[in-house]
N, CA, C and O atoms as a printed pandas DataFrame, in Angstrom:
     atom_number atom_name residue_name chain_id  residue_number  x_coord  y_coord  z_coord
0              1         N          UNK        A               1  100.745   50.381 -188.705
1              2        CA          UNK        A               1  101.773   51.325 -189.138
2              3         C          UNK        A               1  102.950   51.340 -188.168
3              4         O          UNK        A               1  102.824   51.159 -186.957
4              5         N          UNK        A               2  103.814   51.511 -188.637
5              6        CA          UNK        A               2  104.983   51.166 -188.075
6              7         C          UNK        A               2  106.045   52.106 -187.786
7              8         O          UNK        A               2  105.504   52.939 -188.514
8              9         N          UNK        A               3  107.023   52.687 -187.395
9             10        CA          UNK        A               3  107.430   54.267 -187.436
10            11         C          UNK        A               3  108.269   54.443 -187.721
11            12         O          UNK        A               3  109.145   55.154 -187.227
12            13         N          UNK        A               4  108.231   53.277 -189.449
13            14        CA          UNK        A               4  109.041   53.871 -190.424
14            15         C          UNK        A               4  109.229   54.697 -191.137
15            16         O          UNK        A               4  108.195   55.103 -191.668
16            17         N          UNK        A               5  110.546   55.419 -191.577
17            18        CA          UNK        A               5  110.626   56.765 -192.105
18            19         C          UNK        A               5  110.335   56.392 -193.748
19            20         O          UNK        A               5  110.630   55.337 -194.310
20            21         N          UNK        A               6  109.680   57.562 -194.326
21            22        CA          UNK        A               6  109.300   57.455 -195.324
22            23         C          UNK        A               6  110.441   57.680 -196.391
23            24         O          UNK        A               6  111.237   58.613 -196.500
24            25         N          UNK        A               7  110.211   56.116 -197.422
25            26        CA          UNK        A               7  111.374   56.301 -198.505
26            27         C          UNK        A               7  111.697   57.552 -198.863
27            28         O          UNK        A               7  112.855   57.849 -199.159
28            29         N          UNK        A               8  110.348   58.723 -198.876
29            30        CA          UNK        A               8  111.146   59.975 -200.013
30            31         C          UNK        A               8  112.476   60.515 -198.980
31            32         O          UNK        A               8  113.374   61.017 -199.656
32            33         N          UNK        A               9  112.703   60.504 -197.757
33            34        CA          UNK        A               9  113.213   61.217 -196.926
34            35         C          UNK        A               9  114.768   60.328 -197.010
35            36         O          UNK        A               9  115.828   60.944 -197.121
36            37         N          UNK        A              10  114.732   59.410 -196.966
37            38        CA          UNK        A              10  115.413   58.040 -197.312
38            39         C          UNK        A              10  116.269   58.321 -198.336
39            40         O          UNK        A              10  117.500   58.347 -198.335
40            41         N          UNK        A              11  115.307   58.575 -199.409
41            42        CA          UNK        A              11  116.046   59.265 -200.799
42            43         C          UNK        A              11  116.924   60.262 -200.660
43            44         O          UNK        A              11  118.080   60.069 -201.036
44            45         N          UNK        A              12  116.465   61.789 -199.972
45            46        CA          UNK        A              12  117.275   62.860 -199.758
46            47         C          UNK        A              12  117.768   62.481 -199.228
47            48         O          UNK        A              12  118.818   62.357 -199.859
48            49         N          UNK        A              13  117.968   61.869 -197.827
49            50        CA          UNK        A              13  119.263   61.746 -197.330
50            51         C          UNK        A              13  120.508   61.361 -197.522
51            52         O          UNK        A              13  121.504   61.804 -196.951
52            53         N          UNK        A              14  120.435   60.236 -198.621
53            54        CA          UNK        A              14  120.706   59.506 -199.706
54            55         C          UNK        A              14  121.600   60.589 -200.406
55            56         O          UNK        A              14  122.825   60.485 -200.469
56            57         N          UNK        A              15  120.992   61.479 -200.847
57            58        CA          UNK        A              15  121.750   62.289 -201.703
58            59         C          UNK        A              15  122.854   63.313 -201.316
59            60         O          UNK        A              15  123.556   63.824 -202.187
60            61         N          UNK        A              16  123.016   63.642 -199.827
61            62        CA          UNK        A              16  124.093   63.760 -198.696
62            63         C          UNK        A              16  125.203   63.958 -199.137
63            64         O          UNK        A              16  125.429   63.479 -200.248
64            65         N          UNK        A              17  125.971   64.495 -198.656
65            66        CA          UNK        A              17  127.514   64.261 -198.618
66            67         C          UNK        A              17  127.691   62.779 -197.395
67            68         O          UNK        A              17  126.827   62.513 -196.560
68            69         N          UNK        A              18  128.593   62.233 -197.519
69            70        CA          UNK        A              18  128.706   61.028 -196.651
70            71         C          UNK        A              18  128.862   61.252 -195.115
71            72         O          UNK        A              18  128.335   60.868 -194.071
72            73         N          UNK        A              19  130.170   62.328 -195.657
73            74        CA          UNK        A              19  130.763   63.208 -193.806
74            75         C          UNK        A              19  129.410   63.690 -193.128
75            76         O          UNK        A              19  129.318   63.593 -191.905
76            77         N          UNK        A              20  128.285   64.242 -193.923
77            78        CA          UNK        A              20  127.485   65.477 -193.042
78            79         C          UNK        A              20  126.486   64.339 -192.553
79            80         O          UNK        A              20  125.875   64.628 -191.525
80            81         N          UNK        A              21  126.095   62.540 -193.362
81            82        CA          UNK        A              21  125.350   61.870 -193.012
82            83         C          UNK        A              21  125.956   61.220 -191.786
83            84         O          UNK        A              21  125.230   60.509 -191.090
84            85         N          UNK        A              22  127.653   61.467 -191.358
85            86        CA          UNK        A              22  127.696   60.816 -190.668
86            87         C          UNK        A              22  128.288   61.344 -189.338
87            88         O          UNK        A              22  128.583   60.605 -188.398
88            89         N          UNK        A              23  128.437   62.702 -189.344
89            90        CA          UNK        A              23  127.958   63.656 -188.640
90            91         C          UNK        A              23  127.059   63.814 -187.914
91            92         O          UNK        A              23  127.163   64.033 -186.707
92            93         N          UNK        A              24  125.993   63.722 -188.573
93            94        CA          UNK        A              24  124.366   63.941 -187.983
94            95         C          UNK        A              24  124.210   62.911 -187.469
95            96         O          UNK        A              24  123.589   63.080 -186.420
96            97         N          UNK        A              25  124.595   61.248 -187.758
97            98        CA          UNK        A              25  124.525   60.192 -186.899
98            99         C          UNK        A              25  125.422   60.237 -185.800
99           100         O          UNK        A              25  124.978   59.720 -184.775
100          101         N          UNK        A              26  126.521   60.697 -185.739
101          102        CA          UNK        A              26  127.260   61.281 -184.519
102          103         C          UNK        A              26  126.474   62.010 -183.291
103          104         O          UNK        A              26  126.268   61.575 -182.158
104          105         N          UNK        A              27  126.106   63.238 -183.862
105          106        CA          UNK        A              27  125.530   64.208 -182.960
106          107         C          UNK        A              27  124.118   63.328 -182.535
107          108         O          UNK        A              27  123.845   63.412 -181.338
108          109         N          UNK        A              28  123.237   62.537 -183.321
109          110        CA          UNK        A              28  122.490   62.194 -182.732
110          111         C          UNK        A              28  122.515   61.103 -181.733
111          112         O          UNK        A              28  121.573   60.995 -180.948
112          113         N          UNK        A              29  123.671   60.160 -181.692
113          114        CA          UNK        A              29  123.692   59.291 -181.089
114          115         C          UNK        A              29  124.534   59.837 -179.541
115          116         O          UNK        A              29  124.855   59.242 -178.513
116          117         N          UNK        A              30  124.673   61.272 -180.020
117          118        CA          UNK        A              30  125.229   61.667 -178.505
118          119         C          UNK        A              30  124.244   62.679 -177.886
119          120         O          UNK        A              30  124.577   63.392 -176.939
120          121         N          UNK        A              31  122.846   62.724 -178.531
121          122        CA          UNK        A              31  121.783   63.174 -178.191
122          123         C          UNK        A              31  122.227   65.086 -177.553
123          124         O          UNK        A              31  122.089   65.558 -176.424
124          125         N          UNK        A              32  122.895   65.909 -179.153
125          126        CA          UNK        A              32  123.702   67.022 -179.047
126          127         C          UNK        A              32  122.746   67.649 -180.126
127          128         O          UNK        A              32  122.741   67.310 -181.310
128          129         N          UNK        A              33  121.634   68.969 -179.355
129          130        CA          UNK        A              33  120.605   69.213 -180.217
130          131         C          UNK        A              33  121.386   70.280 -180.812
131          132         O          UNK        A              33  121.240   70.369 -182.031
132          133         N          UNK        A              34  122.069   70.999 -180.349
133          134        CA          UNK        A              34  122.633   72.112 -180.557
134          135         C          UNK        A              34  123.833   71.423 -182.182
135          136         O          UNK        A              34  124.192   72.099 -183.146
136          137         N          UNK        A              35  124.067   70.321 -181.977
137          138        CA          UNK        A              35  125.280   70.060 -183.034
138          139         C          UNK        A              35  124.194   69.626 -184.278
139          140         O          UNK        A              35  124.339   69.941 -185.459
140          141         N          UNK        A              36  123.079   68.829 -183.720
141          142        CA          UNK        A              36  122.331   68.082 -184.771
142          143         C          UNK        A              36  121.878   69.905 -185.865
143          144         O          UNK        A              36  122.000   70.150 -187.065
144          145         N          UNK        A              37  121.436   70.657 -184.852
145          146        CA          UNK        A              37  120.669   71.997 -185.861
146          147         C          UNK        A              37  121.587   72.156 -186.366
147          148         O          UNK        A              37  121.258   71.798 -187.497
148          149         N          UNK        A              38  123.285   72.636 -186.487
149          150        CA          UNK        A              38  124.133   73.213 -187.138
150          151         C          UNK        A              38  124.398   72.392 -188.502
151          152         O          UNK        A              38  124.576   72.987 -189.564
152          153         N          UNK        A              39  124.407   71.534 -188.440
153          154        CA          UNK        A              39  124.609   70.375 -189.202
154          155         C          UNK        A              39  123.171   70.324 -190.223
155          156         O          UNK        A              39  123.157   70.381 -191.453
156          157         N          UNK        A              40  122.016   70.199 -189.308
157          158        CA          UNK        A              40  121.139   70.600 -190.325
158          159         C          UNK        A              40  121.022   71.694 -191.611
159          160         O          UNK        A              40  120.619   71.531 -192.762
160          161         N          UNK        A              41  121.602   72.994 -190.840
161          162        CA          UNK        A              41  121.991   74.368 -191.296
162          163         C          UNK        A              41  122.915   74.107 -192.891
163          164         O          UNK        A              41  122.840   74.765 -193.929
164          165         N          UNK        A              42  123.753   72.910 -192.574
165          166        CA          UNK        A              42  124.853   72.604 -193.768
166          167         C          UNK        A              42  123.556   72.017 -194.910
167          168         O          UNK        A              42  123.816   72.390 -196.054
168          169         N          UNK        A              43  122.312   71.235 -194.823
169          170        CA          UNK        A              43  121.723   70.747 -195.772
170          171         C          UNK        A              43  121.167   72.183 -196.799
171          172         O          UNK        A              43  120.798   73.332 -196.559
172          173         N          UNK        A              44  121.374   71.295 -198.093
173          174        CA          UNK        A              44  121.228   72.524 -198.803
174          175         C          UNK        A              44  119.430   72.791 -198.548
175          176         O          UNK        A              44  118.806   72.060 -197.779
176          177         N          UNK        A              45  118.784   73.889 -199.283
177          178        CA          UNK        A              45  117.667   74.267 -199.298
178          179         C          UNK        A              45  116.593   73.344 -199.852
179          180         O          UNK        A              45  115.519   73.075 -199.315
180          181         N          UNK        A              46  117.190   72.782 -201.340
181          182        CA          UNK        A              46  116.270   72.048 -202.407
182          183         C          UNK        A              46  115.618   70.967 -201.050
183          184         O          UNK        A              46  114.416   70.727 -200.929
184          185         N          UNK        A              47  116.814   70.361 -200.023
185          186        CA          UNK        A              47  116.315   69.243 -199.601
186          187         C          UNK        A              47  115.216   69.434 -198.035
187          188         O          UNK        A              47  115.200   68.928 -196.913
188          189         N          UNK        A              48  114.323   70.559 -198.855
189          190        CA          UNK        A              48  113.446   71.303 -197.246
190          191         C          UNK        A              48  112.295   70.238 -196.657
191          192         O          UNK        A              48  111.749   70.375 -195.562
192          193         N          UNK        A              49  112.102   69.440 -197.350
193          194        CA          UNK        A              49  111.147   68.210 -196.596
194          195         C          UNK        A              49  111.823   67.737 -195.319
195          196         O          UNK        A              49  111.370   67.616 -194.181
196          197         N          UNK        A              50  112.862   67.535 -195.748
197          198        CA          UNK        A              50  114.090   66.968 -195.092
198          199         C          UNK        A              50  114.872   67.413 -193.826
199          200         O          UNK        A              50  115.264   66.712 -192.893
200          201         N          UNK        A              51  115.016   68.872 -194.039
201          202        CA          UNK        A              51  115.457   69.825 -193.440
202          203         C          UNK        A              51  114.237   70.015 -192.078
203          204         O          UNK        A              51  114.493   69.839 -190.886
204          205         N          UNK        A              52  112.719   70.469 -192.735
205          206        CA          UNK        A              52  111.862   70.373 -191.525
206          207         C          UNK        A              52  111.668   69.389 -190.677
207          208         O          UNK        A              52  111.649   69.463 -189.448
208          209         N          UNK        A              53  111.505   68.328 -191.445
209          210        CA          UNK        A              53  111.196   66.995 -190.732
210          211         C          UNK        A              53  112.518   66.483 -189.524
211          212         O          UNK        A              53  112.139   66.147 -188.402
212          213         N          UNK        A              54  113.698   66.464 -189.779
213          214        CA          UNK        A              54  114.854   66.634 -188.774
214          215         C          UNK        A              54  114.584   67.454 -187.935
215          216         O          UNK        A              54  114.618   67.087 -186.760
216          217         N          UNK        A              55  114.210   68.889 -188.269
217          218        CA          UNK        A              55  114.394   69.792 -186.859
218          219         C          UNK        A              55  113.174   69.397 -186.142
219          220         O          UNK        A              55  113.209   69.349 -184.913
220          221         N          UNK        A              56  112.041   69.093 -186.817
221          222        CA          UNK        A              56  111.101   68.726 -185.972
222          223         C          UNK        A              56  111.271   67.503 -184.937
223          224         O          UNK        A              56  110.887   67.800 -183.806
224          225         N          UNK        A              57  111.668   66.443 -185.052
225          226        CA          UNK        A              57  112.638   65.256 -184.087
226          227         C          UNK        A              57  113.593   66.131 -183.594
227          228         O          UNK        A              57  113.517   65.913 -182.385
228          229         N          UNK        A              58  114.444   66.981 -183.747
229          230        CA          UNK        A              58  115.788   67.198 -182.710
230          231         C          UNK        A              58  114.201   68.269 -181.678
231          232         O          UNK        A              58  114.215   68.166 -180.451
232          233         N          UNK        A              59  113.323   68.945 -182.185
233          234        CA          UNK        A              59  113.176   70.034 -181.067
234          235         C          UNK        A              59  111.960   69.050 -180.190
235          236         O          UNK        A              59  111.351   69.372 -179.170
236          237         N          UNK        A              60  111.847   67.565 -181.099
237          238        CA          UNK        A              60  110.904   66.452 -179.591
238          239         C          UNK        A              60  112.016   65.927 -179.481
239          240         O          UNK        A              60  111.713   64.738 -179.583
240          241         N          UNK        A              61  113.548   65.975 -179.288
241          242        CA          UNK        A              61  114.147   65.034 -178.638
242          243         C          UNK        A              61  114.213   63.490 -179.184
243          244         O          UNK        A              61  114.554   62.481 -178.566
244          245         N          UNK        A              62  113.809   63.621 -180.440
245          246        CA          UNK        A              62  113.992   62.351 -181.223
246          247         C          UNK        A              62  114.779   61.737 -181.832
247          248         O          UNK        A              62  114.623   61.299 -182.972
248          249         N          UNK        A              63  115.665   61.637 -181.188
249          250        CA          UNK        A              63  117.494   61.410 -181.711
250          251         C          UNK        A              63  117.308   59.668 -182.099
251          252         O          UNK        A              63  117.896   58.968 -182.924
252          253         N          UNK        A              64  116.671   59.484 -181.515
253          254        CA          UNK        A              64  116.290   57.731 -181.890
254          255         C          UNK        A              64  115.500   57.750 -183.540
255          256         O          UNK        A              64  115.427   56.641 -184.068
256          257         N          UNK        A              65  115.106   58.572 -184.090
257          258        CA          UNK        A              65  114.479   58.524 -185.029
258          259         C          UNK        A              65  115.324   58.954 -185.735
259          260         O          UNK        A              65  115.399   58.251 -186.743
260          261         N          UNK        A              66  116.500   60.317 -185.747
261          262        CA          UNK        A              66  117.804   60.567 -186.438
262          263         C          UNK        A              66  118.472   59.615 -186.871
263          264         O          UNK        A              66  118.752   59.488 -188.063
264          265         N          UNK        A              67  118.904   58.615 -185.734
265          266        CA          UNK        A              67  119.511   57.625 -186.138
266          267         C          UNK        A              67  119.206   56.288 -186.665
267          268         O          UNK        A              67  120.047   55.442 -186.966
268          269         N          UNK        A              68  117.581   56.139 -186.774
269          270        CA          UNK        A              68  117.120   54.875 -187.539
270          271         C          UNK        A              68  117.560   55.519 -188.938
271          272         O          UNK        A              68  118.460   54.977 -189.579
272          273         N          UNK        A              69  116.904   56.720 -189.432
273          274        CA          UNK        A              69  117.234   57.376 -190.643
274          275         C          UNK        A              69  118.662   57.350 -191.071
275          276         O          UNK        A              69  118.935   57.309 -192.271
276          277         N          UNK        A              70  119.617   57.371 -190.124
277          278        CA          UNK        A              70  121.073   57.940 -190.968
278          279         C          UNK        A              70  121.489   56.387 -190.927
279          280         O          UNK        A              70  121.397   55.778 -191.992
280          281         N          UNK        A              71  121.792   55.920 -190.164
281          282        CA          UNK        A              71  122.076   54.570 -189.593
282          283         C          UNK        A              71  122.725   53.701 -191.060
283          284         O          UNK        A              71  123.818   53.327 -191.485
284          285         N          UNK        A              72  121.133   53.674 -191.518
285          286        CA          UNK        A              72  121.675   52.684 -193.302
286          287         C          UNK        A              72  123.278   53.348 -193.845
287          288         O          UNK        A              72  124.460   53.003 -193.851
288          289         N          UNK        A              73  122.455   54.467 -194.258
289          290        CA          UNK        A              73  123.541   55.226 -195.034
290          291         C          UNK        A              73  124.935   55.507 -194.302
291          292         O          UNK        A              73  126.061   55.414 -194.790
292          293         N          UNK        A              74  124.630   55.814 -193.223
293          294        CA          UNK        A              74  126.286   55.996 -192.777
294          295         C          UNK        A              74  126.894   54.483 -192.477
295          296         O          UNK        A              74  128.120   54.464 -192.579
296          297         N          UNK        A              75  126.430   53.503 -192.207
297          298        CA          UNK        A              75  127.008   52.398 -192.038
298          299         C          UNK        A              75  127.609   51.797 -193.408
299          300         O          UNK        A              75  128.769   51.434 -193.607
300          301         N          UNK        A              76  126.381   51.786 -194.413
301          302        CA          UNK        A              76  127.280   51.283 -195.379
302          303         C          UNK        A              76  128.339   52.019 -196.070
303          304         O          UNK        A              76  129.221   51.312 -196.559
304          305         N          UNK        A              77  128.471   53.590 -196.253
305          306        CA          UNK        A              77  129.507   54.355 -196.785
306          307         C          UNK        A              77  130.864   53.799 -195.782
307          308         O          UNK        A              77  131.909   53.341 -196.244
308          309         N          UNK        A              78  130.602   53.941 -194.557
309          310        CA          UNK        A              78  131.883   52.848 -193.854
310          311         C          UNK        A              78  132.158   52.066 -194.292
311          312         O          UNK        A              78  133.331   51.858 -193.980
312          313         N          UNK        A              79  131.726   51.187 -195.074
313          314        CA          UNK        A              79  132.397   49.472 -195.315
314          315         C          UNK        A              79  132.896   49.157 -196.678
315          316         O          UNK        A              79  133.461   48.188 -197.185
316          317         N          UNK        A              80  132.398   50.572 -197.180
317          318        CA          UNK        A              80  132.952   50.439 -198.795
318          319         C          UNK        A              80  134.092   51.119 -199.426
319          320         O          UNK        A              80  134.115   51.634 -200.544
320          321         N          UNK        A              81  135.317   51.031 -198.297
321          322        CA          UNK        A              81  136.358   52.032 -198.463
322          323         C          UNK        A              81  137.303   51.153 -199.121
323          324         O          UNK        A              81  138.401   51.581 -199.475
C-alpha cells in the first residue's frame, strides 16, 4: 500500500472552485496551518469527508500530503488558460 490518496477525495476536490484548490496548495506548500484551516472553513459542508480528512493532515503537519492531493488539480487548471 502506498500513501495514495483515495480517488473519492480526489473527486471532491475536483469539484472545488479552482482559486480555493489553489490556495490550499499555496498555504500548504508554505507549510501555513493557520491559512490551510481558513481555507478549509471556505469548503462547503456536503464535502465533510474532505473537510475532516484535510484538517486531520494540517493538525499532523502533513502539508506534504495537502499537496500530493491539490498538486494534479491546481497544476492543470494553470495550463488551460
Amino acid at each position: 500500500m502506498g500513501s495514495s490518496v483515495s480517488s473519492a477525495l480526489k473527486t471532491q476536490l475536483a469539484m472545488l472552485p479552482h482559486p480555493l484548490i489553489q490556495q490550499l496548495h499555496q498555504a500548504a506548500t508554505q507549510c501555513s496551518d493557520d491559512l490551510v484551516l481558513k481555507l478549509i472553513d471556505q469548503i462547503p459542508g456536503e464535502f465533510l469527508d474532505l473537510i475532516q480528512v484535510l484538517k486531520e493532515w494540517v493538525l499532523n503537519f502533513r502539508f506534504d500530503l495537502i499537496i500530493d492531493l491539490t498538486h494534479p488539480i491546481q497544476s492543470v487548471s494553470s495550463s488551460n488558460e
